[in-house]
Biopython code that builds the backbone (N, CA, C, O; Angstrom):
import numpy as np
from Bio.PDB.StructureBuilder import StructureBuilder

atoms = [
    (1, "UNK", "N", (-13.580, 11.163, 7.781)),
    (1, "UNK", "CA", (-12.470, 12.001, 7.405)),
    (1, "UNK", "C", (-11.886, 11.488, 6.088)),
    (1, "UNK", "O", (-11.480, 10.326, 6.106)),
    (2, "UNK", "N", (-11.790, 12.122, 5.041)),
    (2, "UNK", "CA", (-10.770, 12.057, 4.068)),
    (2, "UNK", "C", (-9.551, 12.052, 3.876)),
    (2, "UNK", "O", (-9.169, 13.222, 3.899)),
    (3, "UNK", "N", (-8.426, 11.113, 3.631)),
    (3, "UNK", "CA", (-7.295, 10.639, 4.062)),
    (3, "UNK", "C", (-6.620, 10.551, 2.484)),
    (3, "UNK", "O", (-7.095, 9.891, 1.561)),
    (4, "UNK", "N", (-5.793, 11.116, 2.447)),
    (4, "UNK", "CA", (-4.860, 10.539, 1.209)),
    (4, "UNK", "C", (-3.239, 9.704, 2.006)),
    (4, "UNK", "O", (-2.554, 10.326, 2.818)),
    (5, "UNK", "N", (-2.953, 8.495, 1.628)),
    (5, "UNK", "CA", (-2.403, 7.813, 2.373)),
    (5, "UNK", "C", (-1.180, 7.539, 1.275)),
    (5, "UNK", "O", (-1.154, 7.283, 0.072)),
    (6, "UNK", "N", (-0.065, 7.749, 2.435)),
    (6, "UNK", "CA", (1.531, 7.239, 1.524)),
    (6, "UNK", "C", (1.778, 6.887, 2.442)),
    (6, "UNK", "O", (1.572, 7.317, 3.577)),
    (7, "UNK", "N", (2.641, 5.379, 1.773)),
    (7, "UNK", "CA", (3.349, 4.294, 2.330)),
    (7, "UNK", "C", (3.610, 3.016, 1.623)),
    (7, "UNK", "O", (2.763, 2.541, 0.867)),
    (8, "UNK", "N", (4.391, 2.624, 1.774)),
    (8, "UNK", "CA", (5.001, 1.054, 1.379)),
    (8, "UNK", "C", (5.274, -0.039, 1.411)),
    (8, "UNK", "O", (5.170, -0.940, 0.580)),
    (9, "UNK", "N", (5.813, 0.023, 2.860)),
    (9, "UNK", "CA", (6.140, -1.393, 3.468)),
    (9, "UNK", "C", (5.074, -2.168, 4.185)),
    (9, "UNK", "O", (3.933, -1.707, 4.148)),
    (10, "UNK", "N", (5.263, -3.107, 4.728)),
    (10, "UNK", "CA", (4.194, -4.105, 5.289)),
    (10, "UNK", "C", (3.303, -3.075, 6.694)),
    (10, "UNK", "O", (2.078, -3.081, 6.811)),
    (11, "UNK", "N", (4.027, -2.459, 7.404)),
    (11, "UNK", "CA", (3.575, -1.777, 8.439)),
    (11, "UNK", "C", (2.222, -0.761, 7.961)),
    (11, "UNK", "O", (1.061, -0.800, 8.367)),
    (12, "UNK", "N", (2.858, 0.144, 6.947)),
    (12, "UNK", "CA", (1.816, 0.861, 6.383)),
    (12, "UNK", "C", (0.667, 0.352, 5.915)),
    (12, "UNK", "O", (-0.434, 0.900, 5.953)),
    (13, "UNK", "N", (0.991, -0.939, 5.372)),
    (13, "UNK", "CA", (-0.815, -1.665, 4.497)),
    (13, "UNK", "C", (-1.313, -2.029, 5.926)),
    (13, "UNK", "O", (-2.525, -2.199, 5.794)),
    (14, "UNK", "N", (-1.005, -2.211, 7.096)),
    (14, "UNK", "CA", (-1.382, -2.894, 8.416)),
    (14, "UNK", "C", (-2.145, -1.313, 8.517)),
    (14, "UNK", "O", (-3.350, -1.311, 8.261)),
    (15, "UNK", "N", (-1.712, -0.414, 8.759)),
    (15, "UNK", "CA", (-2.054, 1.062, 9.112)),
    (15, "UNK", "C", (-3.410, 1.504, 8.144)),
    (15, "UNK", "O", (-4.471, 1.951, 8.578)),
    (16, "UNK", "N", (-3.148, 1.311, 7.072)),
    (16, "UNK", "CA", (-4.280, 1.603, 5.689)),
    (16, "UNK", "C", (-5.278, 0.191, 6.010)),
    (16, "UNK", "O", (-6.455, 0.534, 5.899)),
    (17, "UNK", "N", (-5.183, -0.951, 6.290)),
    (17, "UNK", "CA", (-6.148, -2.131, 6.756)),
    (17, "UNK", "C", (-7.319, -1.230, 7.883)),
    (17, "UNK", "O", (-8.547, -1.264, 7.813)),
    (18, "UNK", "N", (-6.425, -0.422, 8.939)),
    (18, "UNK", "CA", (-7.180, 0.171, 10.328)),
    (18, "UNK", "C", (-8.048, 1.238, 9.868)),
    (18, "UNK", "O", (-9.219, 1.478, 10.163)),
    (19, "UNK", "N", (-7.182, 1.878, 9.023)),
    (19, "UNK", "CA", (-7.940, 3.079, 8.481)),
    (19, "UNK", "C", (-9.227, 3.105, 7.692)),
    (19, "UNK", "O", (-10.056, 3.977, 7.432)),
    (20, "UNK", "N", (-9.071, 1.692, 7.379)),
    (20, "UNK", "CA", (-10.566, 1.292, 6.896)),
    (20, "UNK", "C", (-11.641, 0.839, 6.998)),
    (20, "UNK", "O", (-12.746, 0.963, 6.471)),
    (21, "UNK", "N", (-10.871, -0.076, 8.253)),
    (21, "UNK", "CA", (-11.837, -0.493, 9.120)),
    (21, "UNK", "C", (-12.811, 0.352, 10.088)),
    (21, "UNK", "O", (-13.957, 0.207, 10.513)),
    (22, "UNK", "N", (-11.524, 1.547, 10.260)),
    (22, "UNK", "CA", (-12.409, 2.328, 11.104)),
    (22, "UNK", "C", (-13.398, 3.762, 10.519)),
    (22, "UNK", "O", (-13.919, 4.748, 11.042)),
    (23, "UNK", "N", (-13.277, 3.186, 9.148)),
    (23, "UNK", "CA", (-14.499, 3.791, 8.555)),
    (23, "UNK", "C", (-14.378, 5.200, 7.382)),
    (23, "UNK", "O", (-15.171, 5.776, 6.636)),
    (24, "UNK", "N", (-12.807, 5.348, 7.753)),
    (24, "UNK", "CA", (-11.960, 6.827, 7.192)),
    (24, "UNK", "C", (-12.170, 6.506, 5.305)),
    (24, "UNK", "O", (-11.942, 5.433, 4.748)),
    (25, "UNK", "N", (-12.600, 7.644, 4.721)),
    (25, "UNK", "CA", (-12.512, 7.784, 3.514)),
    (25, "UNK", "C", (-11.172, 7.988, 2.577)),
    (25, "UNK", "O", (-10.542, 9.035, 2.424)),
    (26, "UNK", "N", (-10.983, 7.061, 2.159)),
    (26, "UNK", "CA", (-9.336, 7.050, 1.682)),
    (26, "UNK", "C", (-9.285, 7.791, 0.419)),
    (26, "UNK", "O", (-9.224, 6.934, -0.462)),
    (27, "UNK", "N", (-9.281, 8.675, 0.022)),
    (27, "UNK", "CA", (-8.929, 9.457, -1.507)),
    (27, "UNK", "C", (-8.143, 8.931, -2.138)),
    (27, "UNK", "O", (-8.464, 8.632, -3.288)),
    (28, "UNK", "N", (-7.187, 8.697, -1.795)),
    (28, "UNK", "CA", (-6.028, 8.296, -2.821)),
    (28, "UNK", "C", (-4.881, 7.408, -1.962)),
    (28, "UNK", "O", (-4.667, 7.364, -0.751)),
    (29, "UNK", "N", (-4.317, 6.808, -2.945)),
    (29, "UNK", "CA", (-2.926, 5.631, -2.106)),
    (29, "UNK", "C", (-1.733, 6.293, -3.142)),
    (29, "UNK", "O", (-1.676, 6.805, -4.260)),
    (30, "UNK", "N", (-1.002, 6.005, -2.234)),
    (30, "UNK", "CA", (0.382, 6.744, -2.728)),
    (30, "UNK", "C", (1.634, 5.384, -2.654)),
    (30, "UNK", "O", (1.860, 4.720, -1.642)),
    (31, "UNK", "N", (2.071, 5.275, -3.505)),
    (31, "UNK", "CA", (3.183, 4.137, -3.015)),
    (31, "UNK", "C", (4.630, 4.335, -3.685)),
    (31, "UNK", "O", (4.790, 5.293, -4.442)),
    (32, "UNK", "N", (5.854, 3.309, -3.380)),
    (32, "UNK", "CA", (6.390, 3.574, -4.518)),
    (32, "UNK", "C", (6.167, 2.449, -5.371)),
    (32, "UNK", "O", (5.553, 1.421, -5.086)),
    (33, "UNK", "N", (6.934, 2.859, -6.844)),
    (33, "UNK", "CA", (6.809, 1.695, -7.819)),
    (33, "UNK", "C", (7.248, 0.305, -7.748)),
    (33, "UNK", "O", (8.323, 0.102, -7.183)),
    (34, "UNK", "N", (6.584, -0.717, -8.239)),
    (34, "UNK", "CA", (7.118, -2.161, -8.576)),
    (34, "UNK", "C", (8.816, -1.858, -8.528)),
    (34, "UNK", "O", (9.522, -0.921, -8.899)),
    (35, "UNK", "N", (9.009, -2.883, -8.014)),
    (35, "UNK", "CA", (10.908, -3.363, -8.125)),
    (35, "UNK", "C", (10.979, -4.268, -8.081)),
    (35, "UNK", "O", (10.455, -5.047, -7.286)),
    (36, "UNK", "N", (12.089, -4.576, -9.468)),
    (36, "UNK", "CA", (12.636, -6.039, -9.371)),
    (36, "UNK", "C", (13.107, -6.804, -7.897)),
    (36, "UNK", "O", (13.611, -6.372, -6.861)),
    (37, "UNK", "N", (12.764, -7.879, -8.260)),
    (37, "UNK", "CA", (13.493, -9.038, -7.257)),
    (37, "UNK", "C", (13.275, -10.161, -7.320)),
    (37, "UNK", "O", (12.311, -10.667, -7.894)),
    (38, "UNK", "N", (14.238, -10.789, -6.671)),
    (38, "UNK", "CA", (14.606, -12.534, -6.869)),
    (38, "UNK", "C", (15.485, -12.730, -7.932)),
    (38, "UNK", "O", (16.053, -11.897, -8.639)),
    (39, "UNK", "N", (15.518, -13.929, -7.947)),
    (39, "UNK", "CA", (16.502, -14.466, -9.059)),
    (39, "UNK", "C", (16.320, -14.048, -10.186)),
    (39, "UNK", "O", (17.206, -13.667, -10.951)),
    (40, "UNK", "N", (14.700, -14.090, -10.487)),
    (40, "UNK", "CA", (14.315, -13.825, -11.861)),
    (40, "UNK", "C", (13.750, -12.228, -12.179)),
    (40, "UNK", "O", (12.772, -11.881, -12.841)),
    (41, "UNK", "N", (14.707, -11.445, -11.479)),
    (41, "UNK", "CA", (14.139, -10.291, -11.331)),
    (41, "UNK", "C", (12.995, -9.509, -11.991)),
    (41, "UNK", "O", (12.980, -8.553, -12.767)),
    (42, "UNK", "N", (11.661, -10.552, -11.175)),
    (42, "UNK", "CA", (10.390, -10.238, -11.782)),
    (42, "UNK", "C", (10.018, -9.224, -11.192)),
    (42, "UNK", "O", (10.462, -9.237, -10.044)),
    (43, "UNK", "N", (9.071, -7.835, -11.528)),
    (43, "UNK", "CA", (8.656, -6.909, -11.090)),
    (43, "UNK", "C", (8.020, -7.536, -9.478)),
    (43, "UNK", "O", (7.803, -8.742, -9.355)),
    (44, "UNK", "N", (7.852, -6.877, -8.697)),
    (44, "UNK", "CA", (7.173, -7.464, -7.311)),
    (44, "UNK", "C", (6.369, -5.977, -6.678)),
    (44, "UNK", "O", (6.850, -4.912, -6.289)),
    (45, "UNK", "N", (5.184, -6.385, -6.765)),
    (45, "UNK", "CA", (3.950, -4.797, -5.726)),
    (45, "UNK", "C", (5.136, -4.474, -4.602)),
    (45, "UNK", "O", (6.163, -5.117, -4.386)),
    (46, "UNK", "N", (4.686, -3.351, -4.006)),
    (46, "UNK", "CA", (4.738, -3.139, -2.341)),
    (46, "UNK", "C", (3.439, -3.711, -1.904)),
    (46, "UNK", "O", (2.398, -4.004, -2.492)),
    (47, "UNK", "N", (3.953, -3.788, -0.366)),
    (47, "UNK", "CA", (2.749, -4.141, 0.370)),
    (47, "UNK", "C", (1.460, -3.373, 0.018)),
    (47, "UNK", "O", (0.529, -3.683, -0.725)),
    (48, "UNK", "N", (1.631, -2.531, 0.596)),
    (48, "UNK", "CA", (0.560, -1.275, -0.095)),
    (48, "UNK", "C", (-0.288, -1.494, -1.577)),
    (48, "UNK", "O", (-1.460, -1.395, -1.942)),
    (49, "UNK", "N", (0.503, -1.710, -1.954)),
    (49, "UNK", "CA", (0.044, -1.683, -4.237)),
    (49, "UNK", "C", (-0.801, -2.851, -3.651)),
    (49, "UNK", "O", (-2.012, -2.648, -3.744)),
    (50, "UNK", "N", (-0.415, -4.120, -3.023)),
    (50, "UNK", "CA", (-1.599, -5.412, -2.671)),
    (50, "UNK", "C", (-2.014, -5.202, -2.267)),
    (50, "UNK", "O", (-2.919, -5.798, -2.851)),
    (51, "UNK", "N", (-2.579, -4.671, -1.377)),
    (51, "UNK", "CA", (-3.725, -4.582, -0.294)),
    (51, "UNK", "C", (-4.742, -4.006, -1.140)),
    (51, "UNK", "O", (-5.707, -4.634, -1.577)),
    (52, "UNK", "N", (-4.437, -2.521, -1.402)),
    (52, "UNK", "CA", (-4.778, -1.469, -1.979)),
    (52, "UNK", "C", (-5.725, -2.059, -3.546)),
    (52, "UNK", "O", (-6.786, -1.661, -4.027)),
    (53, "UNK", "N", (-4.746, -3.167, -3.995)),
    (53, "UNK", "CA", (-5.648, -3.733, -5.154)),
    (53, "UNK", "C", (-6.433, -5.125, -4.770)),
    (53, "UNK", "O", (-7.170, -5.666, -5.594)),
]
sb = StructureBuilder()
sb.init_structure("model")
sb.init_model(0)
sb.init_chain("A")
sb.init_seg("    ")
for serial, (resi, resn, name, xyz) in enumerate(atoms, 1):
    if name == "N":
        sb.init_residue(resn, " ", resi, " ")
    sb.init_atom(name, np.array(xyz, "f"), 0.0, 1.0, " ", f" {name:<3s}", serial, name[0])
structure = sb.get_structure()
């Protein structure tokens, strides 16, 4: 099956991990953008953007 997948947080890359495992054709990842954080408000992925790359 062909899947275009949106999501962000840690739960969703756990969900997109299964979806791949179980063999599903992923078209496309959808996320939102880098956001600052920490002290040094360095850009930081979502879960998703890491996995995904």
């Amino acid at each position: 099956m062909r899947i275009v997948f949106f999501g962000s947080p840690t739960e969703a890359a756990a969900s997109l991990e299964s979806l791949i495992a179980a063999g599903h054709d992923i078209a496309a990842i959808y996320s939102q953008p880098d956001r600052n954080s920490g002290r040094g408000r360095n850009k930081t992925a979502t879960p998703v953007k890491a996995f995904a790359l």
